[in-house]
N, C-alpha and C positions, 0 to 999 in steps of 0.2 A: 320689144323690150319692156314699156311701160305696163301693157298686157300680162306681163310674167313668164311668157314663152320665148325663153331663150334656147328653145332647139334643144336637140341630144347629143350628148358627149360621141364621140366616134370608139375611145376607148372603153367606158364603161356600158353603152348603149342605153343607158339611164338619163332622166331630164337633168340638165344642168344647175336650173334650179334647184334641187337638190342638192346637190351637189355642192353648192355655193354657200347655201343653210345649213347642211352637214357641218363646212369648216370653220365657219363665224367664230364659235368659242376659243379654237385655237388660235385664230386672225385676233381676238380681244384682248388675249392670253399677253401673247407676243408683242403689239401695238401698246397694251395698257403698261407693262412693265419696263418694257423700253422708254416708254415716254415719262414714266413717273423715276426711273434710275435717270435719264438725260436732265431732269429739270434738279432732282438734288443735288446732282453736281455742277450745273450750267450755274446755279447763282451764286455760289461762293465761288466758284470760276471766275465769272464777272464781275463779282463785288471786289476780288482782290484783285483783277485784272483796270477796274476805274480806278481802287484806290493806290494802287501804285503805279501811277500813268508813268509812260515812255522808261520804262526798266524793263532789265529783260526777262522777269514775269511777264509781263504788260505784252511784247516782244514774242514772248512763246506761247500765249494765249494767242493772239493776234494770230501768229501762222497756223496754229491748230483750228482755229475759226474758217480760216479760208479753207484750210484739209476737210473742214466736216461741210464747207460753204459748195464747193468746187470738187468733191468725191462722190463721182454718182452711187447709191446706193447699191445697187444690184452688183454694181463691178466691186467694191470693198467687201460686199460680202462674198464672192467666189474668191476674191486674194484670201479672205480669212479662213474658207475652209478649204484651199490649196495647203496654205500653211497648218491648220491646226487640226484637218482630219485626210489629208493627203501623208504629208509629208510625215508631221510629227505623230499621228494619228493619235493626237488624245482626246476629239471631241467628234461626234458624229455626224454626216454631212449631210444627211436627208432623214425623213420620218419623224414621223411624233406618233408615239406609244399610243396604239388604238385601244388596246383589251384593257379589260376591267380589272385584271391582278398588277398593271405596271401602276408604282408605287409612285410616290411625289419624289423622291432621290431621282429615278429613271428618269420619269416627265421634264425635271428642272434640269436635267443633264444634254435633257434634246433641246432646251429651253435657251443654251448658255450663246452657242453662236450667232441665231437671227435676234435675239435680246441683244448682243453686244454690240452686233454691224447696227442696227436701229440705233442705240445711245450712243455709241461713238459718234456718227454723224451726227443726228439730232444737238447734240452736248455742244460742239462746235456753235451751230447755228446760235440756239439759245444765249448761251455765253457771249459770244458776240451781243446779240440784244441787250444783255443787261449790260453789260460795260456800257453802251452807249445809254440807256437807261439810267444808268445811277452817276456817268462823268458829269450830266448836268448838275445832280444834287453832290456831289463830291467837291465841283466848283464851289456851289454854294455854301456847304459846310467849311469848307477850307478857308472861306473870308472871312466868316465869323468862328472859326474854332477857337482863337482866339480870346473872344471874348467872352464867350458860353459856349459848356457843352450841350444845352440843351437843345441848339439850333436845329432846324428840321432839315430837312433836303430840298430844294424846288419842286415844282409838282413838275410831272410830266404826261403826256399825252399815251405815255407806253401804260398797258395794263399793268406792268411788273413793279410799277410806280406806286400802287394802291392795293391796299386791304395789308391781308398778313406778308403778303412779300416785299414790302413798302418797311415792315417793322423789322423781319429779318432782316431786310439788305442793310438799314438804318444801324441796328447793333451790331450787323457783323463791322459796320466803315465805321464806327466807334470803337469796336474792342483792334481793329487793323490801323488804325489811326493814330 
């Protein structure tokens, strides 16, 4: 493996390797897109899910958390395209447009089911993180909102604590506050 010979496909009779470097840009495609859709929506998920602790926002985050914590991925994506290219058939269940004339509509159309089972799960997860990430600084603004709006949040040990997500999370439990 470390060598680079990972042996011949049975099916294509071609080195695997290949094979594996063939699909990377579409594995990036799918991977990058999923995870940048899951993290837009996972912090103001969880920014409004710390700031309005024990409601049932708070409530229905929380069980959506554990759906995306506790739903193996592979199996969420074959419910999905039971349902959405089985049953209802409006999305297609395998392939991504090899040829050079399939346009970006086609591509992002083959794009919409493995991008949505990635961020649905993923979104859960995240969101969970920041709730717990921002209840510490939500405590903390909550004692002194009171007396100034300009109180910070606690630091914390999460990354999502720090840099520009630290400012986001900050004005969104200001403008939710």
């Amino acid at each position: 493996l470390v060598q680079g010979d990972w042996g011949f496909s049975f099916a294509s009779k071609s080195p695997v390797i290949g094979i594996v470097v063939q699909r990377i840009p579409q594995t990036l495609q799918v991977v990058g897109l999923a995870y940048l859709i899951a993290i837009c929506l996972a912090i103001p998920i969880g920014i409004i899910s710390a700031v309005k602790q024990y409601s049932w926002i708070d409530y229905a985050v929380t069980a959506f958390s554990y759906f995306g914590l506790a739903m193996p991925t592979f199996w969420f994506g074959i419910l999905l395209m039971i349902l959405f290219s089985v049953k209802l058939q409006w999305l297609p269940a395998n392939g991504f447009p090899t040829s050079a004339n399939a346009g970006l509509a086609e591509r992002a159309w083959h794009l919409v089911l493995p991008v949505a089972t990635l961020a649905v799960i993923e979104t859960g997860a995240y969101a969970r993180f920041m709730r717990a990430a921002r209840s510490a600084g939500v405590r903390a603004a909550v004692s002194v909102s009171n007396l100034t709006i300009s109180a910070r949040p606690a630091a914390s040990a999460n990354f999502l604590s720090s840099g520009i997500f630290a400012s986001i999370s900050w004005r969104l439990m200001l403008v939710l506050n």
